[in-house]
C-alpha positions as CSV (number, residue, x, y, z in Angstrom):
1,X,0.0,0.0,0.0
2,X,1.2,3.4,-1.1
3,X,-0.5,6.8,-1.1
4,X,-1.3,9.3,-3.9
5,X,1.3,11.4,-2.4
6,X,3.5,9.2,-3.9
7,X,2.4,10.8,-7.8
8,X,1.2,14.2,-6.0
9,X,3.8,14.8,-3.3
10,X,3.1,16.2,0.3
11,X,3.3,19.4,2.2
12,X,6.5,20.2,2.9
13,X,6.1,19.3,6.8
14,X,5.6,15.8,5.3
15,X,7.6,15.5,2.1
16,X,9.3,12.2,3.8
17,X,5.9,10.5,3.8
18,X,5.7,11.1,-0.5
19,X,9.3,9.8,-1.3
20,X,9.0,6.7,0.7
21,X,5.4,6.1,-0.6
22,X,7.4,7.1,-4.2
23,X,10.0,4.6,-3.5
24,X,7.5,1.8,-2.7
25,X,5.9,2.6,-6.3
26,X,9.3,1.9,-7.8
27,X,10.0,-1.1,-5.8
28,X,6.8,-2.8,-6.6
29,X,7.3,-1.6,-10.4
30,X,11.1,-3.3,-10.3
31,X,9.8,-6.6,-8.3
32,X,7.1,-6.9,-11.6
33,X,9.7,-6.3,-14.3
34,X,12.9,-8.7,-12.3
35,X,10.0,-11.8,-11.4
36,X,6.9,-11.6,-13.7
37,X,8.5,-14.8,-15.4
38,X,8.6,-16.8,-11.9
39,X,5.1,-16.0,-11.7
40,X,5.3,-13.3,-8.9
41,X,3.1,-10.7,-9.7
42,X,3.5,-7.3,-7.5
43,X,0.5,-4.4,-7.4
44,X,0.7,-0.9,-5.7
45,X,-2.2,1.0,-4.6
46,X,-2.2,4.3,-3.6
47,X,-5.3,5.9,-1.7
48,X,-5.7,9.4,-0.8
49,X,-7.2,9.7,2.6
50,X,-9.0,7.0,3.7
51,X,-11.5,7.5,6.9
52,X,-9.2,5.8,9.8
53,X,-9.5,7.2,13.2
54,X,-6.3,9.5,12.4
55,X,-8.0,11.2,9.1
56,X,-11.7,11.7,11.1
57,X,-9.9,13.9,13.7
58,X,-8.0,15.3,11.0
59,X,-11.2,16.5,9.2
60,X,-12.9,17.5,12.5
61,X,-10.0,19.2,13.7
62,X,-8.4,20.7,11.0
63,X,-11.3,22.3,8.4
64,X,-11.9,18.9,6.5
65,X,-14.3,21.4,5.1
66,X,-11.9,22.4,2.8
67,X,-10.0,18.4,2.1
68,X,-13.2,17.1,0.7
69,X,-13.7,19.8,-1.4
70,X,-10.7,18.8,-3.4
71,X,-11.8,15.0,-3.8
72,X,-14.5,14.9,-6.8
73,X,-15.9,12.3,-5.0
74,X,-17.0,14.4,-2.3
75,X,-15.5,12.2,0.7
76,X,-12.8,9.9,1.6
77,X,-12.5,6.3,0.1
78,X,-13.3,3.8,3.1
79,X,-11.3,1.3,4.8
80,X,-13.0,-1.6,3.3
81,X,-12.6,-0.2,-0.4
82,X,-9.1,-0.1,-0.1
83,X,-8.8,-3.5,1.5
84,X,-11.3,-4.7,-1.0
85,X,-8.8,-3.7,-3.5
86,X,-6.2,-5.5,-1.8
87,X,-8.1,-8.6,-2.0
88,X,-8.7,-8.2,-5.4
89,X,-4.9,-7.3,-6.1
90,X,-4.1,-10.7,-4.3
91,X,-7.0,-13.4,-5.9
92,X,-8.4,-12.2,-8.4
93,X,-6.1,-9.5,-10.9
94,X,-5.2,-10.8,-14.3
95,X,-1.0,-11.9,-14.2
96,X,-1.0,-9.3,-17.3
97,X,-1.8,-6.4,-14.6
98,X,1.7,-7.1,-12.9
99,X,3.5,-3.9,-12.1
100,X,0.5,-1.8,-12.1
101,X,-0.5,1.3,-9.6
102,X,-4.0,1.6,-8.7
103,X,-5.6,5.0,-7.8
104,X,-8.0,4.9,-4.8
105,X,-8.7,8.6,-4.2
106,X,-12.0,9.6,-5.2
107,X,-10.2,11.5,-8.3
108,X,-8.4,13.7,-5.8
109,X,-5.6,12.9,-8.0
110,X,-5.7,11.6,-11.3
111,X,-2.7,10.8,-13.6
């Protein structure tokens, strides 16, 4: 699991956060390309904010207001839509979707 910040960066209090969650991107990208032909098959996903217990006091706290009016979507993806993707990533996704980054952000970010 990554985080859009890793295509969208980070305020600058955080910019740590977005290169590891970059770096991740590019591991997961390297793992598909080095061991596709052994049949390892490696997926990213990268949600925005998703409503844990630390982004609903964030929003409460900190004029969430304003957050969700950049997300298209008009809230934040849920826990069980990112694990749901996870799931998905790990029974069901197609061996030709190796080395792929999936987007789970509400079209906060879109590349």
């Amino acid at each position: 699991i990554a985080s859009r910040a890793a295509y969208r960066g980070d305020s600058p209090a955080h910019w740590h956060y977005a290169a590891s969650k970059s770096g991740m991107v590019a591991m997961t990208k390297t793992i598909a390309r080095a061991y596709a032909k052994d049949g390892i098959l490696a997926f990213a996903i990268c949600p925005g904010f998703t409503m844990t217990g630390m982004a609903e006091e964030y929003l409460s706290s900190r004029g969430g207001e304003k957050l969700l009016a950049e997300i298209p979507l008009g809230r934040v993806a849920m826990p069980d839509e990112v694990g749901e993707m996870a799931r998905w990533c790990a029974l069901d996704a197609p061996a030709a979707m190796t080395g792929a980054v999936l987007d789970v952000n509400g079209a906060s970010y879109v590349r």
